[in-house]
Backbone as CSV, one residue per row, in Angstrom:
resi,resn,N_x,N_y,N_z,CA_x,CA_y,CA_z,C_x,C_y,C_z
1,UNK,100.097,128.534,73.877,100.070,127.433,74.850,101.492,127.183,75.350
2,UNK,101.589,127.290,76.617,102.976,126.776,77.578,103.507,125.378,77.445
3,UNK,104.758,125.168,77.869,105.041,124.244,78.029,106.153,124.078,79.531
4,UNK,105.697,122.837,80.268,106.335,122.578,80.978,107.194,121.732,80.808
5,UNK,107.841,121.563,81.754,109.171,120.446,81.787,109.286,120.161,83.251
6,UNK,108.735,118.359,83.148,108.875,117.368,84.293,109.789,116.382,84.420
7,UNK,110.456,115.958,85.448,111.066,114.971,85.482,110.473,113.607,86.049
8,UNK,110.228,112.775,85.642,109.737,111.424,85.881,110.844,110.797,86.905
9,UNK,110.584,110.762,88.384,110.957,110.382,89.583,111.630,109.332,89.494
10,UNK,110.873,107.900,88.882,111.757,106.576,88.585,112.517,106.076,87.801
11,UNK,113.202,105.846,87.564,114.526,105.452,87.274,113.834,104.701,85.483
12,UNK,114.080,105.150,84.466,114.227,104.126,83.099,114.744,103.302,82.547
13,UNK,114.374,101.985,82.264,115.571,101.523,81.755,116.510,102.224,80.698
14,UNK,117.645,102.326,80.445,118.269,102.696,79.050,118.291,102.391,77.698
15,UNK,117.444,100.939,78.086,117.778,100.295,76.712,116.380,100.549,76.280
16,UNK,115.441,101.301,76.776,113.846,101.310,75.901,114.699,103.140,75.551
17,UNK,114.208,102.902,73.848,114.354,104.011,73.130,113.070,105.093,74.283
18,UNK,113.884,106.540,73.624,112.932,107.346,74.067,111.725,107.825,72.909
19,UNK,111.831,107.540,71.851,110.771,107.364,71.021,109.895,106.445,71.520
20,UNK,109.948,105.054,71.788,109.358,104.226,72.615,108.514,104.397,73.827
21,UNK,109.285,105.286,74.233,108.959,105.941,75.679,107.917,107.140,75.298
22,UNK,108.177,107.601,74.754,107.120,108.707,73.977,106.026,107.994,73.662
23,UNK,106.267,107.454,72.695,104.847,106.523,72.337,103.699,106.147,73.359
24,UNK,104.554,105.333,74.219,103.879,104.913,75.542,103.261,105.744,76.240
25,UNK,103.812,106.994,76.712,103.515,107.923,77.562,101.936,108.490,76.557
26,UNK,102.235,108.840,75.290,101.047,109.731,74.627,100.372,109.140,74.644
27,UNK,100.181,107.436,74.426,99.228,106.624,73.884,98.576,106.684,75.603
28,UNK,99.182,106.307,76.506,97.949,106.493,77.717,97.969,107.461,78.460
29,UNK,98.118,108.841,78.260,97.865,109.366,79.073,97.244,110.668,77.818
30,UNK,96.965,111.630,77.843,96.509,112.786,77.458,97.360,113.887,77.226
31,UNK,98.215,113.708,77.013,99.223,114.810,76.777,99.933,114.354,75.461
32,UNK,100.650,115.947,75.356,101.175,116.201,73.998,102.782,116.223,74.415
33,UNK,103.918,115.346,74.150,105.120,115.871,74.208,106.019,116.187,73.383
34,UNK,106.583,117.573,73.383,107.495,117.956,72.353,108.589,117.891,72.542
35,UNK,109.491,116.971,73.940,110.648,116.580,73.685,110.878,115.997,75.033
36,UNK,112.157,115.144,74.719,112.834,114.008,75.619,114.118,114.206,76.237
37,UNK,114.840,113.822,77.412,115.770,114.038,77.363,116.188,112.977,78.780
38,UNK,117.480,112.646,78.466,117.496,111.621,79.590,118.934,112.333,80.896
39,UNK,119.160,112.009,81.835,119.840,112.845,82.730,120.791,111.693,83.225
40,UNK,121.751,111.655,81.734,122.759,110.519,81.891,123.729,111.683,81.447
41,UNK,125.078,111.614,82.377,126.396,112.218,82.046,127.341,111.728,80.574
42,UNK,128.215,112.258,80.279,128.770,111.964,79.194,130.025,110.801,79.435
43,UNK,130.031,109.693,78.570,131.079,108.912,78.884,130.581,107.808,80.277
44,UNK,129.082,108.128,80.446,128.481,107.151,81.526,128.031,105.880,80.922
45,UNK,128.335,104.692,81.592,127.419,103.634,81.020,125.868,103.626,82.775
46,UNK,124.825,103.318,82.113,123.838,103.283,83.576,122.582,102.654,82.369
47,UNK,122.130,101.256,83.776,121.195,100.811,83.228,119.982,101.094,83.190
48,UNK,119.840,102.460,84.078,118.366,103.214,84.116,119.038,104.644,84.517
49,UNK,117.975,105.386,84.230,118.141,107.358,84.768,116.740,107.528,84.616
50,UNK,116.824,108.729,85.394,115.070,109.425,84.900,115.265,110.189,83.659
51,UNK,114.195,110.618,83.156,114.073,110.907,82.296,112.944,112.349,81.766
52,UNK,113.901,113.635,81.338,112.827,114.669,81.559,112.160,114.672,80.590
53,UNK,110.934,115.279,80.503,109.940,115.283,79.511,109.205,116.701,79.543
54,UNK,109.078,117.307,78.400,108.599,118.616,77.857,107.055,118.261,77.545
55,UNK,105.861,118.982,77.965,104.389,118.512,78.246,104.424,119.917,77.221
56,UNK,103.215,119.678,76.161,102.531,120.962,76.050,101.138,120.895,76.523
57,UNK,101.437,122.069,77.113,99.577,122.829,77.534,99.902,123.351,79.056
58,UNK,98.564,123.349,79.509,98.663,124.299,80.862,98.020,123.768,81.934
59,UNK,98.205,122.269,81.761,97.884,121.589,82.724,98.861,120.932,83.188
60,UNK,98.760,120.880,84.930,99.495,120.349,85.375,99.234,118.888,86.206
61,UNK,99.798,117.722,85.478,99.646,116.682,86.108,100.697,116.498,86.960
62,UNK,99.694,115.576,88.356,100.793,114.898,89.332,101.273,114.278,88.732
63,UNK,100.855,113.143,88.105,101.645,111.594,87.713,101.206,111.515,86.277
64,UNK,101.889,110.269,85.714,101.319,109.967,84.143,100.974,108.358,84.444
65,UNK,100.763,107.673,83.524,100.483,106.280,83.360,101.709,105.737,82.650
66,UNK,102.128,104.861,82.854,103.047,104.433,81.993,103.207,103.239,82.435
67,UNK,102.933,102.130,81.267,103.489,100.589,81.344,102.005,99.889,82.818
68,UNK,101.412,100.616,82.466,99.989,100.210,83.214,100.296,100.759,84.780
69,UNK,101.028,101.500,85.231,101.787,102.041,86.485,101.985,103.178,86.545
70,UNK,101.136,103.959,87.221,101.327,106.020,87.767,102.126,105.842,88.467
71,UNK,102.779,106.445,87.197,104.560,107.506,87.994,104.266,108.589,88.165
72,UNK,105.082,108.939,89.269,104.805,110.381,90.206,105.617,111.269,89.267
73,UNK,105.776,112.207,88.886,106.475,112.918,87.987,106.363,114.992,88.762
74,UNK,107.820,115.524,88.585,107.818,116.466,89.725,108.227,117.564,88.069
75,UNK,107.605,119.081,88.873,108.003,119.730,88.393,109.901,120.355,88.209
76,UNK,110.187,120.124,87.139,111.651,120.283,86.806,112.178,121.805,86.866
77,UNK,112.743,122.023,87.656,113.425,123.655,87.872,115.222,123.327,88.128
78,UNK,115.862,124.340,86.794,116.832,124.138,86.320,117.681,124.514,87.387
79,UNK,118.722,123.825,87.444,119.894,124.391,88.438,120.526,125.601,88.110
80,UNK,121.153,126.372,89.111,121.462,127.975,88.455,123.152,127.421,87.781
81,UNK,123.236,128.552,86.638,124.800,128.065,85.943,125.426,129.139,86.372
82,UNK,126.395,128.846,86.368,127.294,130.579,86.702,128.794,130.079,85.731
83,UNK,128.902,131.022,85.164,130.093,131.272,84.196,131.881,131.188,85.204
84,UNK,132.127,130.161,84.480,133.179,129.581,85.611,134.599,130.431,85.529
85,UNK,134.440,131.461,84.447,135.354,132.477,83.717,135.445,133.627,85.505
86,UNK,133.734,134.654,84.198,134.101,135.927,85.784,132.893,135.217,86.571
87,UNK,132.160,134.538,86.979,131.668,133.938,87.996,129.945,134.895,87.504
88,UNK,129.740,135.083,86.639,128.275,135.834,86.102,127.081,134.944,86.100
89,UNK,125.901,135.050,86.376,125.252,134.142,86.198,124.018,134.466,84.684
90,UNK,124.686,135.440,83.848,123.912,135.460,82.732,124.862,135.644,81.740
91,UNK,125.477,134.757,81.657,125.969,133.508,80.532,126.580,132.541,80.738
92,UNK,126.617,131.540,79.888,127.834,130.373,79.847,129.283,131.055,79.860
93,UNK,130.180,129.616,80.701,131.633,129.990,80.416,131.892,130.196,78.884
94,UNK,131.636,129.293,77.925,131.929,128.941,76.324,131.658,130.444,75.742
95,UNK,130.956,131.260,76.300,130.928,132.372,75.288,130.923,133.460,75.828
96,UNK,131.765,133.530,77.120,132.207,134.347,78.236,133.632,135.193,77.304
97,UNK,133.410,136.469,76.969,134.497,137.153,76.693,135.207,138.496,77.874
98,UNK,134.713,138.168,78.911,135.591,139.350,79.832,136.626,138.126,80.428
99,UNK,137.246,138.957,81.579,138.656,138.913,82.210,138.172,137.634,83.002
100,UNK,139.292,136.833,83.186,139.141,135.832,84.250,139.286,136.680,85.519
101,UNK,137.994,136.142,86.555,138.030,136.715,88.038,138.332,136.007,89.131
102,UNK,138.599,136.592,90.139,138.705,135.399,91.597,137.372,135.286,92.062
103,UNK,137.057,134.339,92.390,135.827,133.536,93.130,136.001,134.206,94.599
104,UNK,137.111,134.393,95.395,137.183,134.541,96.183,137.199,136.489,96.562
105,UNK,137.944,137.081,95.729,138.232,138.640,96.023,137.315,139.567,95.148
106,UNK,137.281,138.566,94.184,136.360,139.812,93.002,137.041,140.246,91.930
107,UNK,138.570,140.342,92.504,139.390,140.905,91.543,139.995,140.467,90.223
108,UNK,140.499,140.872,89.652,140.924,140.276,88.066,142.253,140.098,87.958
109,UNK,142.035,138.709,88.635,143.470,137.923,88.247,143.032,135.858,88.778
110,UNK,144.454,134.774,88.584,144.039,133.826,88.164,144.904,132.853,89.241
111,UNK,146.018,134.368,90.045,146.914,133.456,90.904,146.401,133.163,91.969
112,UNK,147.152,132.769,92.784,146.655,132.502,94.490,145.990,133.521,94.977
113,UNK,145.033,133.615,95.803,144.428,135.122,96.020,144.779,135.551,97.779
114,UNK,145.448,136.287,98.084,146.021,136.619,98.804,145.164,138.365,100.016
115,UNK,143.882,138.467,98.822,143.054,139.947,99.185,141.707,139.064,99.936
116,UNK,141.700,140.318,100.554,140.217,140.530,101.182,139.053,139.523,100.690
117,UNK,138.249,138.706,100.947,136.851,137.979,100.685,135.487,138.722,100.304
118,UNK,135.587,138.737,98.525,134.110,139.766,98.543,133.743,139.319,96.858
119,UNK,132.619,139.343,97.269,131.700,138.373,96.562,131.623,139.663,95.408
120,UNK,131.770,139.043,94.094,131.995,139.958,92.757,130.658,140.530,91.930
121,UNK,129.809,139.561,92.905,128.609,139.703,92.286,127.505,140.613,93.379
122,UNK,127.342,140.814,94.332,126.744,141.578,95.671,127.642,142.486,96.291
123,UNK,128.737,142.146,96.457,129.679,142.568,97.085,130.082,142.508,98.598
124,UNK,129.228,141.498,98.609,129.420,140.624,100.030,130.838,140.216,100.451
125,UNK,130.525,140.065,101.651,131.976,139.351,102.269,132.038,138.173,102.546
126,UNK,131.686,137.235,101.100,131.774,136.053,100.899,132.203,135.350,99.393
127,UNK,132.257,134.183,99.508,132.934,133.832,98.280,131.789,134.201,96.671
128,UNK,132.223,134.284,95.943,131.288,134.374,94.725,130.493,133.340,94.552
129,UNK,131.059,131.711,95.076,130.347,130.320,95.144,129.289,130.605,96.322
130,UNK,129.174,131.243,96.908,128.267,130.720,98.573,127.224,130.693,97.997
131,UNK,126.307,129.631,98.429,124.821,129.860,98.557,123.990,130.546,99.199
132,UNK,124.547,131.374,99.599,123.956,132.319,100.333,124.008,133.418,99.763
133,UNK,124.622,133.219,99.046,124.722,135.328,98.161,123.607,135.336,97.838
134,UNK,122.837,136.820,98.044,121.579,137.090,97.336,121.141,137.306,96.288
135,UNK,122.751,137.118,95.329,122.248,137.159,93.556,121.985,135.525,93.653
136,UNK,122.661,134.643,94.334,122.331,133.417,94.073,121.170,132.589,94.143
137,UNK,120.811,133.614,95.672,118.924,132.899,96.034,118.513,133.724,94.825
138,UNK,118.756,134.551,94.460,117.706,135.662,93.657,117.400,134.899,92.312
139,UNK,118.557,134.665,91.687,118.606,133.641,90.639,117.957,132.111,90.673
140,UNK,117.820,131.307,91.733,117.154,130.507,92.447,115.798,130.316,92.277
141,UNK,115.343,132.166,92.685,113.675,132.348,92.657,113.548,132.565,90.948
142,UNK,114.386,132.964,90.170,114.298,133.178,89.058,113.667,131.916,88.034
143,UNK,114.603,130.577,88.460,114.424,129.511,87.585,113.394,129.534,88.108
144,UNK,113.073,129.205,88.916,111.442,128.586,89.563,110.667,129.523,89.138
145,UNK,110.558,130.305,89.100,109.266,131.111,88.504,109.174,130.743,86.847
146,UNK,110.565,130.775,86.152,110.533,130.392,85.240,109.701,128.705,84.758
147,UNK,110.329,127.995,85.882,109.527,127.255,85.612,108.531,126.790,85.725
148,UNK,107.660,127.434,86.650,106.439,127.327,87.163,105.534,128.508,86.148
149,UNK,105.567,129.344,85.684,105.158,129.856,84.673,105.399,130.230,82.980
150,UNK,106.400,128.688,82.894,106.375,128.363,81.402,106.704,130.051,80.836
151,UNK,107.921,130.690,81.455,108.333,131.602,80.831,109.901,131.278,80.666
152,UNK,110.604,132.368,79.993,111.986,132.582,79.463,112.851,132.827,80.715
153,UNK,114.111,132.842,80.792,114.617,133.218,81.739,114.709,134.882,82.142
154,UNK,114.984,135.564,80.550,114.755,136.889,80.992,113.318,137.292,81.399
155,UNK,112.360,136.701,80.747,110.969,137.458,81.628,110.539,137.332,82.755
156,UNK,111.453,136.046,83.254,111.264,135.536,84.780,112.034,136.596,85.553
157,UNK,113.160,137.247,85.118,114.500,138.100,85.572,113.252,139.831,85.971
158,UNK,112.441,139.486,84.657,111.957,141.229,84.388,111.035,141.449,85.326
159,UNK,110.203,140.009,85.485,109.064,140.183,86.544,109.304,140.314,87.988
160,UNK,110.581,139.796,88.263,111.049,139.520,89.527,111.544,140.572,89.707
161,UNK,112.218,141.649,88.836,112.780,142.813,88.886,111.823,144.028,89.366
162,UNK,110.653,143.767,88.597,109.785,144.733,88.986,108.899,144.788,90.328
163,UNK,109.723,143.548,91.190,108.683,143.321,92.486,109.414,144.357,93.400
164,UNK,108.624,144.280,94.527,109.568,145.379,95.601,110.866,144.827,95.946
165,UNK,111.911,145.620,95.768,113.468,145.224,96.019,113.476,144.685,97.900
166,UNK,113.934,143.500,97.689,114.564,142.849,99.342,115.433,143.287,99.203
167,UNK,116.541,143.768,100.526,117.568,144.103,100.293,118.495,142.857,100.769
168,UNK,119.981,143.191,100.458,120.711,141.663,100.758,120.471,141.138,102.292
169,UNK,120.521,142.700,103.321,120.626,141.581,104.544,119.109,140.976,105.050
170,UNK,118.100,141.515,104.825,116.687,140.694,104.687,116.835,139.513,103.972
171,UNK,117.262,139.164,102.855,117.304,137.934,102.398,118.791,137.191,103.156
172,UNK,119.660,137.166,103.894,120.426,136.658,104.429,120.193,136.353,105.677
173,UNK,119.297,137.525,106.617,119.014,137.303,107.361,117.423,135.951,107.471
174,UNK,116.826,136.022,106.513,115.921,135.309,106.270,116.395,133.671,106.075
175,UNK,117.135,133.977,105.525,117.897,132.146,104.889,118.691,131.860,106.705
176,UNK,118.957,132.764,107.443,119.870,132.458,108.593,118.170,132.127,109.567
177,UNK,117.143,132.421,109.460,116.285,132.151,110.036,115.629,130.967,109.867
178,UNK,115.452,130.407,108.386,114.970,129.498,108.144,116.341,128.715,108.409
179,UNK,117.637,128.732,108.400,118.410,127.600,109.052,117.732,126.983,111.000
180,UNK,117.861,128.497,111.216,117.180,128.183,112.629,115.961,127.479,112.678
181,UNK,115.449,127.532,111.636,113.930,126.937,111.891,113.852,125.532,111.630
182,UNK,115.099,125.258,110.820,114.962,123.624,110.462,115.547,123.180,111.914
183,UNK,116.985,123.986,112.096,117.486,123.055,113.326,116.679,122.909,114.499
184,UNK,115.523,124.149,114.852,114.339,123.895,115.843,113.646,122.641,115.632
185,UNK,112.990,122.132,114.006,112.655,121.618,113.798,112.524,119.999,114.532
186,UNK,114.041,120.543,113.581,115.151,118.812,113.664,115.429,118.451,115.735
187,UNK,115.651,119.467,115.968,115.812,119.413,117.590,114.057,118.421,118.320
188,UNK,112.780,119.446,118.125,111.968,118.842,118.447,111.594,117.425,117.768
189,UNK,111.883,116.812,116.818,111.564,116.029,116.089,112.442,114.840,116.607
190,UNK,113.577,114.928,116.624,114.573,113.984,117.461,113.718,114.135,118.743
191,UNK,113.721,115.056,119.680,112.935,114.902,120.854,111.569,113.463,120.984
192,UNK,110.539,114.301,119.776,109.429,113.247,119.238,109.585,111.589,119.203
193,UNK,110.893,111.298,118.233,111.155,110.345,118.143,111.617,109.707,119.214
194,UNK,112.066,110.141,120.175,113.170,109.843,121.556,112.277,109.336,122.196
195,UNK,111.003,110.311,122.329,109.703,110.071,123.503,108.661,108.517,122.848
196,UNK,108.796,108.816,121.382,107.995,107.884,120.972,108.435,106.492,121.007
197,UNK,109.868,106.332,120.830,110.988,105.091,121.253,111.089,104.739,122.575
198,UNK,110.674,105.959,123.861,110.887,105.282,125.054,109.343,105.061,125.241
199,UNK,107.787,105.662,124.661,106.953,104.600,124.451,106.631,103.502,124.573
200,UNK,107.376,103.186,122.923,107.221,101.814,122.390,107.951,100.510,123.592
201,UNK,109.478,100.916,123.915,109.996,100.244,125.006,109.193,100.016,126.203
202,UNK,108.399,100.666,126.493,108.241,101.041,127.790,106.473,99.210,127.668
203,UNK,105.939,99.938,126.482,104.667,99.126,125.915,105.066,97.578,125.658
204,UNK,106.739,97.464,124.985,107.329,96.266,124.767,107.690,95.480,126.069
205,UNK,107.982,96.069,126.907,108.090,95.779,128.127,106.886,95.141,129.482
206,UNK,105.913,95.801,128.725,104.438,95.359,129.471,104.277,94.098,129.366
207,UNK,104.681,94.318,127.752,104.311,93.198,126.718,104.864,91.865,127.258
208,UNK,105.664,92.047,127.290,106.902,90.947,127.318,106.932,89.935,128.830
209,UNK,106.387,91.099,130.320,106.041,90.890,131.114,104.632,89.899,131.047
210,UNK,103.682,90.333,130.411,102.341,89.655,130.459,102.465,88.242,129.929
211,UNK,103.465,88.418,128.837,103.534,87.475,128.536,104.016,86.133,128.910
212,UNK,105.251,86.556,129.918,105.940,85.669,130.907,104.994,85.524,132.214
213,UNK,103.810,86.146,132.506,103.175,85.797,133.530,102.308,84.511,132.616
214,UNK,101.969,85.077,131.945,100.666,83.912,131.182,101.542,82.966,131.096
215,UNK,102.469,82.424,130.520,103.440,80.965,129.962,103.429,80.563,131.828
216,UNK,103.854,81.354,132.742,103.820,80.944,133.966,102.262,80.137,134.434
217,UNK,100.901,81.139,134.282,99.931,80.557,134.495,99.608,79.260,133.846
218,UNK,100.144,79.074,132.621,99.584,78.013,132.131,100.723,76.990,132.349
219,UNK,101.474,77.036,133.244,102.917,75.729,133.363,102.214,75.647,134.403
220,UNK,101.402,76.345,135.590,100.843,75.933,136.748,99.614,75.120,136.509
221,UNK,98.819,75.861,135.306,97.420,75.021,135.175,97.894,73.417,134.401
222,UNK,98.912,73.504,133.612,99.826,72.493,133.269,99.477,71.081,134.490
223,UNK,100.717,71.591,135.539,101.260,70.743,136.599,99.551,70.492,137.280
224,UNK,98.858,71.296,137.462,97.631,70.883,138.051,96.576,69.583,137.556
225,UNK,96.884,69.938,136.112,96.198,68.792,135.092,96.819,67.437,135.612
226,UNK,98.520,67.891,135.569,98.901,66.298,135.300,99.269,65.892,136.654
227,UNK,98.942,66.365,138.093,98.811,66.605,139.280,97.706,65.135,139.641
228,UNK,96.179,66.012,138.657,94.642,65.427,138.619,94.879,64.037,138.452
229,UNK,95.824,64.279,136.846,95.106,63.003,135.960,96.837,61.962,137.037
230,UNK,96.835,62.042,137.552,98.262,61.439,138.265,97.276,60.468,139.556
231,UNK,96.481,61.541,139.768,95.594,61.221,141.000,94.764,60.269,140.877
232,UNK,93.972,60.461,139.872,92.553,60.007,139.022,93.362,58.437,138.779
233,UNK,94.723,58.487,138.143,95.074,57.245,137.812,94.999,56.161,139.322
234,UNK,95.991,56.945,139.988,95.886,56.008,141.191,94.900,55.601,141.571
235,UNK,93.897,56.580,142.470,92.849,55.656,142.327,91.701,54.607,141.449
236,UNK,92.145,54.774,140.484,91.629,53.797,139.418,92.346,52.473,139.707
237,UNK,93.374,52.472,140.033,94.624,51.205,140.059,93.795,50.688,141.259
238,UNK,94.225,51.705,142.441,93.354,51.406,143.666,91.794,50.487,143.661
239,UNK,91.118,51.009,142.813,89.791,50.077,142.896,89.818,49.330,141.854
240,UNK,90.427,49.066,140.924,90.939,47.911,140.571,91.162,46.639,140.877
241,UNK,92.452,46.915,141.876,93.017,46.296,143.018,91.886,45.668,143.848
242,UNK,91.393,45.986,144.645,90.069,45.916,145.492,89.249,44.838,144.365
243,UNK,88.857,45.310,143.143,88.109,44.600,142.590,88.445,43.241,142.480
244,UNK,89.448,43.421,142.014,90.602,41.874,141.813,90.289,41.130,142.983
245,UNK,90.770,41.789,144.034,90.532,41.096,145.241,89.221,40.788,146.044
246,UNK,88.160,41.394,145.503,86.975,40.243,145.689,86.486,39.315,144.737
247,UNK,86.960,39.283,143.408,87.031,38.370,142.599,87.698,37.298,142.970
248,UNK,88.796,37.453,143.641,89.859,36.192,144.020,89.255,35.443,145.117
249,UNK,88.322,36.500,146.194,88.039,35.697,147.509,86.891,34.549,146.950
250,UNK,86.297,35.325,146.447,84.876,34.938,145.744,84.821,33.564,145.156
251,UNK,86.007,33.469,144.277,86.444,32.383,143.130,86.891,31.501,144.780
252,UNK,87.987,31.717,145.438,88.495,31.032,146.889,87.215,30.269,147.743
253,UNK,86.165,31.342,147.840,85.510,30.845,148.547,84.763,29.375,147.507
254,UNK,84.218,29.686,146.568,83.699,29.059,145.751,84.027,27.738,145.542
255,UNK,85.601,27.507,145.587,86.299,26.120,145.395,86.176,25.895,146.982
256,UNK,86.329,26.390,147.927,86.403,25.418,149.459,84.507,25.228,149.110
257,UNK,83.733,25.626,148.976,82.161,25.168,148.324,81.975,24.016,148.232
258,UNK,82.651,23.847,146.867,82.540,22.975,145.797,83.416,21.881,146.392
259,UNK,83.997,21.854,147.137,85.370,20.864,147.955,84.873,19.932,148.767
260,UNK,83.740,21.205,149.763,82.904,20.135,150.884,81.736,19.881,150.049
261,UNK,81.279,19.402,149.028,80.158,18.940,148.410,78.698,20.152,148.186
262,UNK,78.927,21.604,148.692,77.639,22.125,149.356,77.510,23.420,147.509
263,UNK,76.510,24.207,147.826,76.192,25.022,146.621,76.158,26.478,147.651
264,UNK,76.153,27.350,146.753,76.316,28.878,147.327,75.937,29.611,146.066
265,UNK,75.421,30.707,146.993,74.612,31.781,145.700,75.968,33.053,145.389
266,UNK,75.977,33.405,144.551,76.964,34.690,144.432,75.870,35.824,143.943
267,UNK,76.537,36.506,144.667,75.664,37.682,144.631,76.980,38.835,143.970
């Protein structure tokens, strides 16, 4: 039975033990883990890091449960090491016994390098660091297979060895293609966004218009109301007025009536 190795995406606190963390993880989820490791530097203080975790078996989960919350958790593929001595990528510096090399010429020495640019490892006409050397992608595809099939580094090396040989400028030329393909990408995509921003402006703008017509319609239906009720008042005052004033004649007439001795009907 295999084992993988995931890294848990969100950040841990530091201060929950990783025994703790173990516990938690086995108790809800279904898996078996045979080891912990946290991706804090030496001499760091940090109040959280992620935290990798070694799964046994041959299943591969997206996420785990943890603390009542699915964390997304990614498959872990090791960064390539290269021996900082002769620039090799199958061993450590610590137990590197050949000649110190130049990064830059190939050659075996430690001073200023003053020769030609050629990669010690392909023999490219580039630095031994570039990411682009094809021992470097090659090594690249190496971890990942390694880690995607829970093998060793050399059997990942043996299987990959035995596939049909790319040669360097197919794989250089390939990595110079897929640069082109992102910057196509990135070109139409800015485009996308450009068109979709003068869109939105264009929709905000409708917007914004309709909206200043309506506040307009309703300051007119406004003034019309208080236009009405302006109107409605007056003439109310108006027959009012009028009313008053046949009340007054009425009462007037009534006393010159009552003055000369006589009676009158009101109607």
């Amino acid at each position: 039975m295999g084992k993988h190795h995931y890294k848990i995406s969100s950040d841990i606190p530091t201060a929950t033990s990783l025994e703790e963390l173990a516990s938690e993880l086995s108790c809800s989820n279904d898996i078996v883990i045979t080891h912990m490791r946290r991706f804090v530097k030496l001499n760091t203080q940090l109040e959280a890091a992620p935290v990798l975790i070694t799964i046994l078996g041959t299943t591969l989960p997206e996420h785990i449960k943890m603390w009542f919350i699915h964390q997304k958790i990614n498959l872990f593929i090791d960064r390539s090491r290269m021996c900082n001595k002769c620039f090799s990528f199958f061993h450590a510096t610590r137990i590197c016994t050949l000649n110190p090399a130049c990064h830059q010429c190939g050659q075996i020495h430690t001073s200023s390098c003053q020769g030609p640019i050629q990669c010690i490892n392909c023999k490219g006409n580039h630095s031994a660091l570039d990411k682009n050397c094809p021992h470097y992608i090659k090594e690249i595809k190496v971890l990942e297979y390694k880690a995607r099939h829970h093998v060793t580094t050399g059997e990942a090396r043996r299987v990959l060895n035995q596939r049909p040989n790319t040669n360097s400028v197919t794989i250089v030329k390939s990595n110079i293609c897929n640069t082109d393909l992102e910057n196509i990408l990135t070109t139409k995509m800015e485009a996308l966004f450009q068109k979709m921003q003068e869109k939105i402006d264009q929709q905000m703008l409708a917007m914004l218009t309709m909206i200043e017509k309506t506040f307009d319609s309703l300051q007119k239906l406004l003034q019309m109301f208080s236009c009405a009720e302006s109107q409605s008042s007056s003439l109310n005052r108006k027959k009012v007025a009028n009313e008053s004033h046949l009340v007054n004649m009425n009462i007037s007439n009534l006393r010159k009536t009552l003055d000369k001795g006589g009676t009158t009907t009101s109607s």
